[in-house]
Structure formats: structure tokens, C-alpha cells
VMD Tcl script that draws the C-alpha trace (Angstrom):
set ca {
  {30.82 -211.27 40.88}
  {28.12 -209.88 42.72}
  {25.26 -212.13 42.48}
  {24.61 -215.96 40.97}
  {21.73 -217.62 38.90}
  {21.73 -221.42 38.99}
  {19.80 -223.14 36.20}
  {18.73 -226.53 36.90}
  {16.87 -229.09 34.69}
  {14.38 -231.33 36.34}
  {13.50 -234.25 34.49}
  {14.54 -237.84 36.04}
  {11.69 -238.10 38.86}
  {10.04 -236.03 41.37}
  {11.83 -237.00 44.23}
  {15.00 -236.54 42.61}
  {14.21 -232.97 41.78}
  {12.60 -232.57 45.99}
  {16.30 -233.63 46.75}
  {17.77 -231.36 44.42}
  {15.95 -228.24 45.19}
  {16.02 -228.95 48.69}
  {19.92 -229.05 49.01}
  {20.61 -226.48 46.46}
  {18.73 -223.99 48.24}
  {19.79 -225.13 51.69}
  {23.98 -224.27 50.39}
  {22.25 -220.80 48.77}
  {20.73 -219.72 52.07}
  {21.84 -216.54 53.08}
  {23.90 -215.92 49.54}
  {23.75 -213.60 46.63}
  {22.18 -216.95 44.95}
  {18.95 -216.91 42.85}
  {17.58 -220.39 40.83}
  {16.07 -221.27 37.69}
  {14.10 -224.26 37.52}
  {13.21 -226.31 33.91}
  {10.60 -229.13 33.63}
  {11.60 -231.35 31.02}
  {8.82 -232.70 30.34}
  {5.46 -231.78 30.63}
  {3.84 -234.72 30.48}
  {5.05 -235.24 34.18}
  {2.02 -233.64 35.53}
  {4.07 -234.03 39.42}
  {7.11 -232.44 38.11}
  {4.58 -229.35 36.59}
  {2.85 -229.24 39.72}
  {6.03 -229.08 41.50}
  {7.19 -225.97 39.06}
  {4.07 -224.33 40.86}
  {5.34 -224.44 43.89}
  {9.02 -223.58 42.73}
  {7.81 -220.05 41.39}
  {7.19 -219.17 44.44}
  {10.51 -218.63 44.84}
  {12.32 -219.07 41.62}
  {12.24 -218.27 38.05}
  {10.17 -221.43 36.41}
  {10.47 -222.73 32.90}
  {9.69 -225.94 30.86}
  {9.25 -227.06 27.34}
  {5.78 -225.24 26.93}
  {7.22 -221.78 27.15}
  {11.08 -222.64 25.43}
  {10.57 -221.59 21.44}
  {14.65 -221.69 21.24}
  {14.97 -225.23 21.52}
  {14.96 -227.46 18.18}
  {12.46 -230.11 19.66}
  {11.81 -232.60 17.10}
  {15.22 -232.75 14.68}
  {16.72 -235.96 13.88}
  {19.61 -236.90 16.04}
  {18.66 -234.34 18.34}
  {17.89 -235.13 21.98}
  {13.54 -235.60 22.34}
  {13.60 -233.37 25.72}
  {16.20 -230.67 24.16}
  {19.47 -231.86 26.26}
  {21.89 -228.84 26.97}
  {19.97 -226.74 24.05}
  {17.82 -225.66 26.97}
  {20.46 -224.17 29.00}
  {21.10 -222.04 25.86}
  {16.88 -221.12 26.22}
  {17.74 -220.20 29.51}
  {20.33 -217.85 29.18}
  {18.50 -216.02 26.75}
  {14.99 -216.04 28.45}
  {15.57 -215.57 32.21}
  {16.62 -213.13 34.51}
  {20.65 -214.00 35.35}
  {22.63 -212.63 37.38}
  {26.52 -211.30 37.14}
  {27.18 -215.46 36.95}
  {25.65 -218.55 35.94}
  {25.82 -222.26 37.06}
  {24.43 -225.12 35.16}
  {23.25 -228.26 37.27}
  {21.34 -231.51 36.00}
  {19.16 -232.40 38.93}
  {21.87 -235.46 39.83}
  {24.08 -232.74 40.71}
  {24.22 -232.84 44.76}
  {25.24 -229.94 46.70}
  {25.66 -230.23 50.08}
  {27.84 -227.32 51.61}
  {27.22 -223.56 51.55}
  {31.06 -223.34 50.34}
  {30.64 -224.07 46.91}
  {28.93 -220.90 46.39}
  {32.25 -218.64 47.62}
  {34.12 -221.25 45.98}
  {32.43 -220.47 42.41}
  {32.69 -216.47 43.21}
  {36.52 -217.17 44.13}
  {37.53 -218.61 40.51}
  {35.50 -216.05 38.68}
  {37.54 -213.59 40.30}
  {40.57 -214.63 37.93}
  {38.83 -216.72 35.00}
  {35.76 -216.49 32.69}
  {34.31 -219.83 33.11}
  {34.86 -223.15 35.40}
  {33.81 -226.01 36.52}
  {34.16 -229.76 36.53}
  {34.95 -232.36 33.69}
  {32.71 -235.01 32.45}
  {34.08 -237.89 33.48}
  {31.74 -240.31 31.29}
  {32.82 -238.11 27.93}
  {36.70 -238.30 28.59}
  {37.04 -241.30 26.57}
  {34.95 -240.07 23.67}
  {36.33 -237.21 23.34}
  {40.01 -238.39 23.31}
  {39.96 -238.55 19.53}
  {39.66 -235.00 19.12}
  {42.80 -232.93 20.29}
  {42.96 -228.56 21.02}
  {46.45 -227.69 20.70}
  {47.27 -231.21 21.16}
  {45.24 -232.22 24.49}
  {42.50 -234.37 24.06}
  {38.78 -232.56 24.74}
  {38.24 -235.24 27.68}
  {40.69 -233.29 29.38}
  {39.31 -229.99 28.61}
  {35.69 -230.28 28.55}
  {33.49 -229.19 31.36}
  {29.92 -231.06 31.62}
  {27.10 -229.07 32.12}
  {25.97 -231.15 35.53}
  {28.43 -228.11 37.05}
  {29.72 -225.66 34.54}
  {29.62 -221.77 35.64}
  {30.91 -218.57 34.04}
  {30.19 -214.65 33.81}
  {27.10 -214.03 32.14}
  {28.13 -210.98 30.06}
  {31.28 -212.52 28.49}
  {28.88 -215.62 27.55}
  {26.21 -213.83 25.79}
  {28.13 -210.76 24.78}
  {30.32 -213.46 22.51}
  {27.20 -215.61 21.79}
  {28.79 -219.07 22.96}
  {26.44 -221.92 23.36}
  {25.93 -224.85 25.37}
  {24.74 -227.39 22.80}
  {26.31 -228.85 19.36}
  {24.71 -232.27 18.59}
  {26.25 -232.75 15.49}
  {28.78 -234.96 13.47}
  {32.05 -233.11 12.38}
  {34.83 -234.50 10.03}
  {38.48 -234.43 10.46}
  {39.36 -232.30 7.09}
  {36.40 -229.86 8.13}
  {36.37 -228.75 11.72}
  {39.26 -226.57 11.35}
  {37.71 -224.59 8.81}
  {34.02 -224.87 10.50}
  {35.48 -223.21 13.80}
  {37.85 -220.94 11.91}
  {41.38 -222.07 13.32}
  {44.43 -224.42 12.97}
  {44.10 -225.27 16.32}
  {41.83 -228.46 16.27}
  {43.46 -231.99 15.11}
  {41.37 -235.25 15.37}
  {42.64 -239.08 15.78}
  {38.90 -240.16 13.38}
  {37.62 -239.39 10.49}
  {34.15 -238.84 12.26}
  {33.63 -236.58 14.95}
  {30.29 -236.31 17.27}
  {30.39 -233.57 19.26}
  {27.21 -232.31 21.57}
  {26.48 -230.93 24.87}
  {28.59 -228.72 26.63}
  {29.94 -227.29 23.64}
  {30.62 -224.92 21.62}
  {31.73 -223.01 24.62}
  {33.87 -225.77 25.42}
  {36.12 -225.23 22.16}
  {35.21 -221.53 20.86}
  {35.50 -219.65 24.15}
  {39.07 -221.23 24.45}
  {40.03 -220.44 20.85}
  {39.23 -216.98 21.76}
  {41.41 -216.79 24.46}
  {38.79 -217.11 27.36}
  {40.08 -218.63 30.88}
  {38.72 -221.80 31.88}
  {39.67 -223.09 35.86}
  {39.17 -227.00 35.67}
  {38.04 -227.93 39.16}
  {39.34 -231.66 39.36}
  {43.31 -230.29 38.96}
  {42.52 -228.93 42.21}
  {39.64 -229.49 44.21}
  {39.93 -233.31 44.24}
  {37.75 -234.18 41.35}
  {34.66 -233.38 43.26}
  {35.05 -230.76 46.26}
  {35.26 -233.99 48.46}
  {32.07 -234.06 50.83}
  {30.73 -230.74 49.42}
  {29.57 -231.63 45.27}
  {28.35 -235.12 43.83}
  {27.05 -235.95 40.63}
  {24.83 -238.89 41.13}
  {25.23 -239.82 37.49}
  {23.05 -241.79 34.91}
  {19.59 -241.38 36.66}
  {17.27 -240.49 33.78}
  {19.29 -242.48 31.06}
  {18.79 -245.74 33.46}
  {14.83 -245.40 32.93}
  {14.72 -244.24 29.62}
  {17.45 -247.02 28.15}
  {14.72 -249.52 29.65}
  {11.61 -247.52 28.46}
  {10.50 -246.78 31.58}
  {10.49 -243.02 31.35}
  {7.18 -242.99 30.08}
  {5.67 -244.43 33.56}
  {8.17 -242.46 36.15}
  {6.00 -241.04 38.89}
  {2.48 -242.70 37.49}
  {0.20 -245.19 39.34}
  {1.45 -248.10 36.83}
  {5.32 -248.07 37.67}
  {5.45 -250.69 40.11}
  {3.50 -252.88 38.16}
  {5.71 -251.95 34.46}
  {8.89 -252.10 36.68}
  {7.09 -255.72 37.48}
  {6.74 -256.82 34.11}
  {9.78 -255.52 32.79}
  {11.81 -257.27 35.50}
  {10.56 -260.93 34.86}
  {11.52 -260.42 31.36}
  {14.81 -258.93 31.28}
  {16.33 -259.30 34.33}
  {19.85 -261.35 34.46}
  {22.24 -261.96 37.41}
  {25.94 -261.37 37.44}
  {28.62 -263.32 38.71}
  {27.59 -262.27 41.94}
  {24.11 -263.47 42.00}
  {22.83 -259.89 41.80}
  {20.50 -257.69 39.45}
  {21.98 -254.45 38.56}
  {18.43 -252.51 38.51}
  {17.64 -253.77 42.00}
  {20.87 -253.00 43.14}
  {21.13 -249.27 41.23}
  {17.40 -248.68 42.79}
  {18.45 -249.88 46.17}
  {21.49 -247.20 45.78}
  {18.46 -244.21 45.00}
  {16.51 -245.74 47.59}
  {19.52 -245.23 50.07}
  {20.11 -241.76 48.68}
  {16.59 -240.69 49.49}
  {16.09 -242.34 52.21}
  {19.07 -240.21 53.89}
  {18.05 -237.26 53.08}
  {14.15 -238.08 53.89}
  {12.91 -238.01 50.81}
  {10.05 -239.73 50.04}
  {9.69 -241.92 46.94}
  {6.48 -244.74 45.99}
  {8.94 -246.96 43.81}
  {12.64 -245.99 45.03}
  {12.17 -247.69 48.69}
  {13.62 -250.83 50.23}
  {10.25 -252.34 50.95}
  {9.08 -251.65 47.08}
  {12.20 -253.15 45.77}
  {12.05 -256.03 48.39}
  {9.16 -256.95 46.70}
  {10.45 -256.28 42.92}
  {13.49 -258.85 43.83}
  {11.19 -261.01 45.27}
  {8.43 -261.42 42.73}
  {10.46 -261.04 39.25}
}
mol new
graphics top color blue
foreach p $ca { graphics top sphere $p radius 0.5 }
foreach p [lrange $ca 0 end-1] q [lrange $ca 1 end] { graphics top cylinder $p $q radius 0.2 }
display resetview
């Protein structure tokens, strides 16, 4: 491997994707390490503006230029999920080797970079599991070990460009598959499932048909401690915690305070503790920012002082 493209989709908040950027190109310094950046959604006019001042260094995309991407189909994520990594591949300039990042995915040490060239010295792909999937996918078995255990998540999956387009693997399923059927769909004996009903979506098909044809995968968390230590973290659920409380559609806008207000007073509950889990989750971004000086107008103790106090 002689050179690196990350691809990274930003799409939870601004400052989320200021802390991304910023420690993703802080470990790249002075590497063989170019990025590609995708706004998820357009309607984020910060997050565009922000592209702006990405290209100045990096390849830029978002939903306005991707035509690979089936927005729109039932059952099929509304901001394109992992299908845009696929888009990606295909549209940008990438180098010898790829990594896939969600903008949770925290790096904070320049090693991860020799790490990554390291494995691709003796496998094809690599990364880390999803740790969130390994129960759904324990129905569903290749040569008898369940895909928990096998699949890597796209918040950091890498691999050799050439192998992955030469073979035409893909990042993104998003599809039901049945027990008597996959077998047949993915041309092998090799699959068994534990359900009649299968849902399989991002991550694969690379996941399952690279492996079937005898590609080699090096699953980080058998030996790099489940997440290089101090080096990797993968801040996890940070756009599904707005959007599961329909508060995507006001993230970085003059009216989130107020909606995060209103919302509050209606739904919050206590635990057994006495505590609100979205003022305590917020307080956790707010602490995550706050160390790494970035600046945020709803994730910060004094805005969520007053949230807990007025709901």
C-alpha cells in the first residue's frame, strides 16, 4: 500500500463533523493519507458551507452530485446509509486503499494509519466489528459462525481498492432474505440461518461475498483490544438519537433550543436514578466537545443547564 483515501460521511451536526475532520486530519499529517468528505444532507446549509471549506483540501461530495444512490425506495435508508460509500468508490479519486468512517468515528493517534498499511500487507480487507449488529446478525451463520462475529461496520472498515472494485463488492444490501433462498441468491452452500426471515443491510455484501470468494479479512478486536485502546473510538448512536426523536430536522437551526424545549416537557421521563437520558447523553457530547474545544450552540453545559432546568 502506497497511499490511503478515507471516506467520511458527515451528517449528525456540524460540530460533530469540526471534531471529526479536525482529528482525522491531525493522525493523517505527514502520511500518504488523502480524505473524502460526504454531506448527507443538503438541507444542512452549515454542513454545505462547511463542504466549502473542506475542498480546499479534500475531495467533497453530497447527495446533490451522488446519481448511484437509490434515494427514495421503500425500506431504504432517506439519506442513502452505506449505499453512499458504494457512490464513493465509484466517483472519487482513491488511492491504493480505502477506509470508511461515520463522522462518530474518533481518531486520535497518527498510528492507526501504519497500523491499517501493516494488515493490508497480508489481507484484502480489515477492520472492526459492529458491536450493535452482533446480536442481529447471530441468526445467520457462514460456515457455521454467526455474521456478528464476522461482520465489519462501516464506522472503520478498510481494504485495497483494486481487489474491491475489480470484483464489484458493495457496501450496502438493505434487503430481506429467506432461509431456503440465500444460498441460492449468493451462489453457495456455505450460508445457514437460525430464521425464516433474514434482514441484511449495511456493510454488506462485501461482508459475505468477498469471504465466499476466498478474500482475507483481519478482524481488529481479536487483536487490537476491541478498539486500538486510546488511539480509535466510535462515539456511537449520534444521528439516530436526534432523528428517533424527530429532531433531525432542526439540528444546527436557530429553533433547536426552543424544539429541544418543547420536546423535553413532553416526553421526558426519569429513571430509577432520578435522571433524563437526553440530558445526560447531551451532557456526554457536551463533554466530548468541550475537550477537544469544539464549539457547539445546543451541546454545552450551560444550554443543557437550562434544558434540565426548564422542562
Amino acid at each position: 500500500m502506497t497511499s490511503l483515501t478515507t471516506l467520511s460521511q458527515l451528517g449528525a451536526r456540524l460540530s460533530l463533523a469540526k471534531l471529526h475532520v479536525k482529528l482525522l486530519r491531525s493522525a493523517a499529517a505527514g502520511q500518504d493519507v488523502q480524505h473524502v468528505f460526504y454531506i448527507v444532507d443538503p438541507e444542512n446549509t452549515q454542513l454545505m458551507s462547511f463542504g466549502e471549506e473542506l475542498a480546499t483540501f479534500a475531495q467533497v461530495r453530497s447527495k446533490l452530485t451522488n446519481d448511484y444512490t437509490r434515494f427514495g425506495v421503500p425500506g431504504f435508508p432517506k439519506y442513502g446509509g452505506d449505499f453512499n460509500y458504494d457512490y464513493l468508490l465509484r466517483a472519487c479519486d482513491i488511492g491504493d486503499a480505502f477506509l470508511t468512517l461515520h463522522d462518530d468515528s474518533l481518531i486520535y493517534s497518527n498510528e492507526v494509519f501504519p497500523m491499517i498499511g501493516d494488515s493490508l500487507s497480508r489481507h484484502d480487507f480489515g477492520g472492526f466489528l459492529d458491536q450493535r449488529a452482533k446480536d442481529a446478525y447471530s441468526r445467520i451463520l457462514l460456515d457455521g459462525v454467526p455474521l456478528g462475529e464476522l461482520r465489519i461496520g462501516t464506522w472503520f472498515l478498510f481494504g485495497k481498492t483494486d481487489v474491491y472494485r475489480r470484483h464489484g463488492y458493495g457496501m450496502a444490501i438493505y434487503r430481506n432474505f429467506y432461509r431456503w433462498l440465500i444460498n441460492i441468491q449468493f451462489r453457495t452452500a456455505r450460508l445457514s440461518a437460525k430464521s425464516f426471515r433474514l434482514w441484511l443491510n449495511g456493510g454488506f455484501d462485501l461482508n459475505i461475498r468477498a469471504r465466499l470468494d476466498g478474500r482475507s479479512f483481519d478482524i481488529l478486536d481479536h487483536h487490537q483490544g476491541g478498539r486500538l485502546g486510546s488511539d480509535l473510538e466510535h462515539f456511537e448512536k449520534i444521528t439516530g438519537f436526534f432523528a428517533h426523536r424527530g429532531m433531525l430536522q432542526f439540528v444546527d437551526t436557530k429553533y433547536e433550543v426552543d424544539e429541544w424545549k418543547k420536546w423535553l416537557k413532553s416526553n421526558a421521563k426519569l429513571d430509577k436514578n432520578g435522571k433524563i437520558f437526553e440530558i445526560e447523553f447531551m451532557k456526554e457530547l457536551a463533554d466530548l466537545l468541550a475537550r477537544h474545544k469544539v464549539e457547539d450552540p445546543l451541546l454545552n453545559m450551560q444550554v443543557i443547564a437550562y434544558l434540565e432546568g426548564n422542562r
